[in-house]
C-alpha positions as CSV (number, residue, x, y, z in Angstrom):
1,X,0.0,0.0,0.0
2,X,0.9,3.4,-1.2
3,X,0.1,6.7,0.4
4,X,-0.3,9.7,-2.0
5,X,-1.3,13.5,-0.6
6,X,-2.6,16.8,-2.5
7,X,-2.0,16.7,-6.2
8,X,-0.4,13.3,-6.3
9,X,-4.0,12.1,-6.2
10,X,-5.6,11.2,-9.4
11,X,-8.7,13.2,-9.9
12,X,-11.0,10.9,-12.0
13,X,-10.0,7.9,-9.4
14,X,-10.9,10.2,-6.8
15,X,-14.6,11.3,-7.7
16,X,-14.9,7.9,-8.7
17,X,-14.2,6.4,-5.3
18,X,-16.2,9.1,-3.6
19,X,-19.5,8.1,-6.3
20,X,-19.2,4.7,-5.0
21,X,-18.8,4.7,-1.6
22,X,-21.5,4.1,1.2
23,X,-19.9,7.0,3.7
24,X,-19.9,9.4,0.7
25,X,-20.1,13.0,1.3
26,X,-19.2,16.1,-0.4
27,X,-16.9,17.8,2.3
28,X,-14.5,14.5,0.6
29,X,-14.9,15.4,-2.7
30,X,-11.7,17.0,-5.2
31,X,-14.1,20.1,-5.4
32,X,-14.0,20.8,-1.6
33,X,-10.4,20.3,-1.5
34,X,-10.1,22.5,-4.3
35,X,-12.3,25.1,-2.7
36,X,-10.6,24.9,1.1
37,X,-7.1,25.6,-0.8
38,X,-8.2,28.4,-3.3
39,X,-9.9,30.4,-0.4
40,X,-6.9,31.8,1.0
41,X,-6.2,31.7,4.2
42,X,-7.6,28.3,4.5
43,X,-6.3,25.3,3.6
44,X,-6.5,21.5,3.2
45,X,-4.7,18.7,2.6
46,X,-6.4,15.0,0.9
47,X,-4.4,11.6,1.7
48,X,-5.0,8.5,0.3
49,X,-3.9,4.7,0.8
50,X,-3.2,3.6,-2.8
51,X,-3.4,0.0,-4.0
52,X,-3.6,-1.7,-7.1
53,X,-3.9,0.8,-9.0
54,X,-7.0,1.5,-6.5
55,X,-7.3,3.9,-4.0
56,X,-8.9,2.1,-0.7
57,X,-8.8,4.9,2.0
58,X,-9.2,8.5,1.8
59,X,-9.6,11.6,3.8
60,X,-9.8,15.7,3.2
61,X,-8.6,17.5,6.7
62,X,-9.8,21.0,6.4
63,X,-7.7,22.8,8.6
64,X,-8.9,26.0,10.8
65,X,-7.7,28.3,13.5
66,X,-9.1,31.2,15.2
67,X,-8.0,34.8,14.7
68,X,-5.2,36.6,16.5
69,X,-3.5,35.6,20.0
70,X,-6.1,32.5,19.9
71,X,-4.9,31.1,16.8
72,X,-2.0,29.1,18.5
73,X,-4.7,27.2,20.6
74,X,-6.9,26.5,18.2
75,X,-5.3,25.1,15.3
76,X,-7.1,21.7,14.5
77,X,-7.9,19.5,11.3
78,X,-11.4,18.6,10.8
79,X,-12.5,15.9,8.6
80,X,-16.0,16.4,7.7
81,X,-18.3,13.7,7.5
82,X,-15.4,11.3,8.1
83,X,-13.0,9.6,6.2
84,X,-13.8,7.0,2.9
85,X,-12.7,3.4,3.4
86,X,-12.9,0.8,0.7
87,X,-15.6,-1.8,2.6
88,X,-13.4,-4.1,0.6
89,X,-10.3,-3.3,2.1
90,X,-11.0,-2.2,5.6
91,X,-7.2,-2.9,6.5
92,X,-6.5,0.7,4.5
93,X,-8.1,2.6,7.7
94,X,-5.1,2.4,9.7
95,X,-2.8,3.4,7.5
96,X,-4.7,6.5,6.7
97,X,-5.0,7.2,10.0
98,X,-1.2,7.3,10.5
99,X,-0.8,9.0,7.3
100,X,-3.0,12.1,8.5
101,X,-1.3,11.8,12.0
102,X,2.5,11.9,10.8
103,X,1.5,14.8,8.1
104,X,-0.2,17.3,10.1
105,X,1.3,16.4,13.9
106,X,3.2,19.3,13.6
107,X,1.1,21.7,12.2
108,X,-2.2,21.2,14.7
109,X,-3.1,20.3,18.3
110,X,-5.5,17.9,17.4
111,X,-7.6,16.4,14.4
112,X,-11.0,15.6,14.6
113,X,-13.8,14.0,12.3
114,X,-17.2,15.1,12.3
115,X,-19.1,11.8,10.9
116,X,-21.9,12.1,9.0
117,X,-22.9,8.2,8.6
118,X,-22.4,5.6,10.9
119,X,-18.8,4.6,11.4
120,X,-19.5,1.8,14.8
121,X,-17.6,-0.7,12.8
122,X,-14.6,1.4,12.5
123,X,-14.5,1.9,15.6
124,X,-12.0,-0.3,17.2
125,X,-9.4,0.1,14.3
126,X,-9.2,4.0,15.2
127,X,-9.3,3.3,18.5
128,X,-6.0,1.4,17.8
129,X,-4.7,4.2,15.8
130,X,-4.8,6.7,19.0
131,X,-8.0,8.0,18.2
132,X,-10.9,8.7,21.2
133,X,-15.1,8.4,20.0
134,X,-17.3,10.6,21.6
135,X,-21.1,10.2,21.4
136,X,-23.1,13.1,19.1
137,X,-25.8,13.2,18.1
138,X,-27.0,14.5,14.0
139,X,-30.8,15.3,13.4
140,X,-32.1,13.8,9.8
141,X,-35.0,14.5,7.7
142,X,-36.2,12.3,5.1
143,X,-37.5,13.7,2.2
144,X,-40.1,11.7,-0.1
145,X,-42.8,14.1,-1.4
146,X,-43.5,17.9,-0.2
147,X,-47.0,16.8,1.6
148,X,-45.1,14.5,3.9
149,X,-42.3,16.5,4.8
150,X,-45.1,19.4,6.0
151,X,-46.9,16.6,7.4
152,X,-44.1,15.8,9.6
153,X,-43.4,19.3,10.7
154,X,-44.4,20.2,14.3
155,X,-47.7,22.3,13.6
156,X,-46.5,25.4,15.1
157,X,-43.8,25.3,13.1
158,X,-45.9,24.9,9.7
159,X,-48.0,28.0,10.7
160,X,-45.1,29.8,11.4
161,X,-43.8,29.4,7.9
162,X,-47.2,30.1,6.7
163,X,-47.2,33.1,8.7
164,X,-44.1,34.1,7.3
165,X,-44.8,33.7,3.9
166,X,-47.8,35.7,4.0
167,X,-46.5,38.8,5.9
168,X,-44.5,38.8,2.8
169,X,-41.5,37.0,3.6
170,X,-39.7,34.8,0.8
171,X,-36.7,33.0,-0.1
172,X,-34.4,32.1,-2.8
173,X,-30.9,31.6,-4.2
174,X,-28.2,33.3,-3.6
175,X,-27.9,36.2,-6.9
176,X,-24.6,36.8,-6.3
177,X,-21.4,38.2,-4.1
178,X,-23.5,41.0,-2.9
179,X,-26.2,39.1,-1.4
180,X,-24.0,36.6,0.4
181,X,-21.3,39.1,2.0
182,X,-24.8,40.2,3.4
183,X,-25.5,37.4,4.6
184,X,-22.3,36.8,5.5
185,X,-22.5,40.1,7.8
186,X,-25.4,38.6,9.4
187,X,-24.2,35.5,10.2
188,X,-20.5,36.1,11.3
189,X,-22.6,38.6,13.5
190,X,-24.0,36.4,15.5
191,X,-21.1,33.9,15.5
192,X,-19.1,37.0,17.1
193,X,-21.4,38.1,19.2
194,X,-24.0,35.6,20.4
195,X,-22.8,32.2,20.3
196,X,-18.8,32.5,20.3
197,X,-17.5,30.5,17.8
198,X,-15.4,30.4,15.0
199,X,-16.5,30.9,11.9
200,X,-15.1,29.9,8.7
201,X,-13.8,33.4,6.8
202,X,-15.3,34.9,4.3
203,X,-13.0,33.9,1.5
204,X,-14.4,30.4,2.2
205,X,-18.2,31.2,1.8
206,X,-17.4,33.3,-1.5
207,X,-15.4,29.9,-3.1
208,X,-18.6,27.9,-2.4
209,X,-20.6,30.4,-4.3
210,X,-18.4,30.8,-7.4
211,X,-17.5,27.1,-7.4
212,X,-21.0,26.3,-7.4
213,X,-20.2,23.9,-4.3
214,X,-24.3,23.1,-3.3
215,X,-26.5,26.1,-3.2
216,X,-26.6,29.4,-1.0
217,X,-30.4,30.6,-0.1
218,X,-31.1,33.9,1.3
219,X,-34.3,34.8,3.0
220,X,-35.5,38.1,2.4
221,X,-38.4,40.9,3.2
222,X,-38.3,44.5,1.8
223,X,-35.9,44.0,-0.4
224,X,-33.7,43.2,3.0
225,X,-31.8,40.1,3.7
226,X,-32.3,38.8,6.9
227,X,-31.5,35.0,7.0
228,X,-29.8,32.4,4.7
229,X,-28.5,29.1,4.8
230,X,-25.4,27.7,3.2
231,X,-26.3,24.5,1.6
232,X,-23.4,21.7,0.4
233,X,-25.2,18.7,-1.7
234,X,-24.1,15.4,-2.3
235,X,-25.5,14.5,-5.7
236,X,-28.9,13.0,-6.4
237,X,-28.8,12.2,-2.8
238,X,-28.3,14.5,0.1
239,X,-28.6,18.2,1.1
240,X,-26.7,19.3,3.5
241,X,-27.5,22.1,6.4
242,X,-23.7,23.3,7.0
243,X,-24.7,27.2,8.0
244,X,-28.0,28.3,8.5
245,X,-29.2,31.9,10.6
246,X,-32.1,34.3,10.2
247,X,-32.3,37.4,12.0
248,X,-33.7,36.9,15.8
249,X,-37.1,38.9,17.0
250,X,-37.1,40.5,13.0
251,X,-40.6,40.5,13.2
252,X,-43.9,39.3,15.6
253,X,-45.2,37.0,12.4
254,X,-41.7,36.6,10.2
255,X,-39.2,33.4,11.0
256,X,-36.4,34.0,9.2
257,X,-34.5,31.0,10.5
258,X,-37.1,28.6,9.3
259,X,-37.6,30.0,5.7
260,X,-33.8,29.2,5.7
261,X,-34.1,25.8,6.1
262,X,-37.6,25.8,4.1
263,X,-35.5,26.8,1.2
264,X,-33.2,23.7,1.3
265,X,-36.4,20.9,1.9
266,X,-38.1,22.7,-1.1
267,X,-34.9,22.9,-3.5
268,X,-34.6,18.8,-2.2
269,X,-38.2,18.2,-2.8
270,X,-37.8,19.7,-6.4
271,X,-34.4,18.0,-7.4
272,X,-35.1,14.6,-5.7
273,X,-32.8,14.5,-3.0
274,X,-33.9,12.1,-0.1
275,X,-32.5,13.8,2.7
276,X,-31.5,16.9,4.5
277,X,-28.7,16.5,7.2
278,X,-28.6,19.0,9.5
279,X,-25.1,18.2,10.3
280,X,-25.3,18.3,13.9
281,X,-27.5,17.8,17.0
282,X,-25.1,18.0,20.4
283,X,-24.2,15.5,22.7
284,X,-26.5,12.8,24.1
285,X,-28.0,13.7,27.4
286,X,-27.2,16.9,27.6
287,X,-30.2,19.2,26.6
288,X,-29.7,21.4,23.3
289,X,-32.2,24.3,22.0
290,X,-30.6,23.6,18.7
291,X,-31.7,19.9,18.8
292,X,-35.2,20.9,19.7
293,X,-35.5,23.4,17.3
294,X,-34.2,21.3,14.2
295,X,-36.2,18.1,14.9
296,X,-39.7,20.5,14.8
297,X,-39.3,20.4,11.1
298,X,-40.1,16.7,11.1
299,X,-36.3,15.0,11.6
300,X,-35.2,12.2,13.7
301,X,-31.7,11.7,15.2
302,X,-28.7,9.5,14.6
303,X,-25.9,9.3,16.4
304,X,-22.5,8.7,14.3
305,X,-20.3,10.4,16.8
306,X,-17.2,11.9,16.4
307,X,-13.2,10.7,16.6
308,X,-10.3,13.0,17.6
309,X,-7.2,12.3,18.0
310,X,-4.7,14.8,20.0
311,X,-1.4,15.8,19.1
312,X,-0.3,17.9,21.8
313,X,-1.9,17.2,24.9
314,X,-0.6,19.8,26.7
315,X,-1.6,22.5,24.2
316,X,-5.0,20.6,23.9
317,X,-5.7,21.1,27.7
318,X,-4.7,24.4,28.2
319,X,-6.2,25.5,24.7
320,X,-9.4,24.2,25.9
321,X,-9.6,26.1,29.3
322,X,-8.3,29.3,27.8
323,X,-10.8,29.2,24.9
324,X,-13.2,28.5,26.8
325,X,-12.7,31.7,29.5
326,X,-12.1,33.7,26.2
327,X,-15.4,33.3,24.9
328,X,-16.9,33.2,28.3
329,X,-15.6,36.9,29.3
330,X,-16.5,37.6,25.3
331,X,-12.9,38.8,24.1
């Protein structure tokens, strides 16, 4: 076995081991590494376990970091939705694992995957790669014809939108730059200000728009925008939540938060993709507004988990403390 990075990949074996494979999911794709590395400052780097003439593991780590004096604490690869393993040659996992670990040990604390399918059979080989699961939880809604999805909706939640649409509230995709460094204003807003977490930068969110990388939906009233959703898709089977916000208290009879994620169940309903995934419900046991809020539009919850693997415990543990009083005090 062979392990290629970055450009040594071939592209066309790539896509084609991605098409095929039952833990498939865009954030693996050549497009999003391509994206991640032509949105500067971000970055990426793909490796792959290569076998005749095959490749039989695979992985995108997106890497991030906070701004300013946090950035040394916070630098981290994530792997969204999880690596790709060849179910024919599970034996590539480790390998990969090792791969990823030996490439980026010096450049991040730790390196985590955010699994979007179920990975419990995986779970002992990462284990005895160095790599810790944790339980959490993802909310998913299955999407078969527009009558059931309303059907399922909590019935608050179907008036609200009806409520919405009346008071003259609407939604649709994303014209252009403008609309989404709106958006973007918006959202990174809130992110700042409310919740406390990082948020990809901008560069990132304009790269998904002009590589056409899913669809962008902003919600608007009065010519204003005031919600959105950023939408990755999986083709002919998937759409995925990976940003969603609309303005809080806008309006007594206008939700701009669920006309956001009303515009990705009615672009699925009308391209015929079964699911949304709302890529991310908390940790079990642990109570979640968020959770409670996505599974009113009808969803039920999974839980694929996550794995991490740290590279610097020390860092880790005092990262972890010191972010955490950071956004705490609100600095």
């Amino acid at each position: 076995m062979k392990i290629l990075v970055n450009d040594e990949i071939d592209t066309d074996l790539w896509e084609e081991f991605v098409s095929g494979n039952p833990h498939a999911n865009p954030f693996q794709t050549p497009a999003f590494y391509e994206l991640v590395n032509h949105a500067i400052p971000s970055s990426g780097q793909a490796v792959c376990v290569f076998d005749h003439g095959k490749i039989r593991a695979l992985a995108v780590v997106f890497l991030q970091k906070e701004k300013r004096f946090r950035s040394y604490f916070s630098r981290r690869g994530l792997i969204f939705g999880g690596p790709l393993i060849d179910p024919d040659c599970t034996e590539a996992l480790n390998p990969l694992l090792e791969a990823i670990s030996l490439l980026l040990r010096r450049r991040v604390i730790y390196i985590e995957t955010r699994n979007l399918s179920d990975y419990e059979e995986y779970i002992t080989k990462f284990s005895n790669s160095g790599w810790i699961y944790s339980n959490h939880l993802n909310c998913i809604l299955d999407i078969k014809d527009r009558e059931s999805v309303y059907n399922q909706m909590n019935a608050t939640r179907r008036r609200q939108i009806r409520q919405s649409l009346k008071n003259g509230a609407s939604y649709e995709v994303c014209r252009g730059l403008n609309d989404l460094e709106e958006f973007y204003s918006l959202l990174n807003k809130f992110y700042t200000k409310v919740i406390r977490l990082p948020l990809p930068p901008p560069e990132i969110f304009k790269a998904f728009f002009q590589y056409n990388f899913g669809k962008i939906f902003v919600v608007r009233h009065n010519g204003r925008i005031i919600g959105g959703s950023i939408c990755p898709i999986l083709e002919n089977k998937t759409i995925y939540s990976y940003y969603y916000y609309g303005l809080k208290d806008y309006h007594k009879n206008i939700y701009p938060s669920h006309l956001s994620i009303v515009a990705a169940i009615e672009y699925a309903v009308d391209n015929n993709l079964g699911k949304l995934d709302f890529m991310g419900a908390g940790k079990s046991g642990t109570d979640y507004g968020v959770r409670d809020y996505k599974l009113q539009f009808g969803g039920h919850l999974v839980e694929y988990g996550r794995f991490i693997r740290i590279e610097r415990p020390s860092l880790y543990r005092i990262g972890k403390m010191g972010l955490g009083i950071i956004r705490y005090l609100g600095i």
